[in-house]
N, C-alpha and C positions, 0 to 999 in steps of 0.2 A: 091566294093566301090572305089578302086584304080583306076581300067578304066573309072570307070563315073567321078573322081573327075580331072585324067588329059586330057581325052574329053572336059570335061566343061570347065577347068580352063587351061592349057594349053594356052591360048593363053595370059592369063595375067603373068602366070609365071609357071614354071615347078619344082618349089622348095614348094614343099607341103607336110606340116608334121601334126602329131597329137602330139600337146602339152595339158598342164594341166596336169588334175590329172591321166587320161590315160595315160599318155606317163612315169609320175613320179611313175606309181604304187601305187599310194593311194584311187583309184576311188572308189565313193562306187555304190553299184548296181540302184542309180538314179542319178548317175552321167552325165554328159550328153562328149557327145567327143569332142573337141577343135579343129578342125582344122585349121590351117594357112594357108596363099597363102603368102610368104615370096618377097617383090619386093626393088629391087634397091629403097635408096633416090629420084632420078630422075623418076621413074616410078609411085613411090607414089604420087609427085607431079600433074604427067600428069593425073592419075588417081583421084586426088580430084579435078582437072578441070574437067574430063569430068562426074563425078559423080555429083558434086555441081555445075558447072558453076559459072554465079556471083551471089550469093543470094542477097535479098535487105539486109543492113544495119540492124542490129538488131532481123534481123526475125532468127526462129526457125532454119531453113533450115542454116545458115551462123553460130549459135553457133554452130550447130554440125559438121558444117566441120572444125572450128574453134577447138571445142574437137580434130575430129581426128585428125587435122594438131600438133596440139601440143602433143598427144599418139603414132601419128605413127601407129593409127589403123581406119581400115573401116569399121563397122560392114555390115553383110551381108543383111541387107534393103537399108541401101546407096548404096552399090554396088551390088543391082540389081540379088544378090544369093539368096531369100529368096524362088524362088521357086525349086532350087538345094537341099535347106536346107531342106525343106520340106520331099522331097522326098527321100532324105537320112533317114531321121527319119524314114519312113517308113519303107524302105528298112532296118534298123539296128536296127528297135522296140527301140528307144529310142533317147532322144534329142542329137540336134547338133547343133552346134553352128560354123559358118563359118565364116571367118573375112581375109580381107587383111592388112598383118601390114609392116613396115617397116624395111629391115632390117637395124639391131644398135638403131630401139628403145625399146620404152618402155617393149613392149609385145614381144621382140624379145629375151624370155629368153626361155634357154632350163633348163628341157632335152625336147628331140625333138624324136617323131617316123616319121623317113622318109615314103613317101608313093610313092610304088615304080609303 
């Protein structure tokens, strides 16, 4: 999981952990694993541009960038991992849940398993 996850993501950021209930030790056996892609203020930014672009005024596509911009997180359908995600499930028999958040926001709490 480590080499596919900094092959893939690597080029958005190299600070990639497993938070949640995995990382905290509480997980239960349909727990799914939480990974982060941890990016600069500045990167998050550039990155809801080239995720969202300008959506129109109102439409769907502009509240949820709206959401992320105000959480500080991307889920991994906006940012275009969902077939990364996929294939982790596979690979690990069980869900996963991929996300770019910001770091110092919302989702940027630990405890935190580095992925080395």
């Amino acid at each position: 999981m480590s080499s596919k996850l900094k092959s893939r993501l690597g080029e958005i950021s190299d600070d990639i952990l497993v938070q949640g209930s995995r990382a905290a030790g509480t997980a239960k056996i349909t727990s799914d694993i939480d990974i982060a892609v941890r990016v600069s203020p500045t990167q998050f930014q550039k990155l809801v541009k080239e995720y969202f672009g300008s959506p129109n005024v109102g439409s769907a596509k502009e509240r949820t960038m709206l959401h992320a911009i105000k959480t500080g997180k991307i889920q991994s359908g906006e940012a275009r991992l969902s077939p990364l995600r996929k294939e982790l499930e596979r690979d690990l028999n069980m869900p996963v849940d991929i996300s770019i958040i910001q770091k110092g926001g919302a989702f940027d709490k630990p405890p935190y398993i580095d992925i080395k």
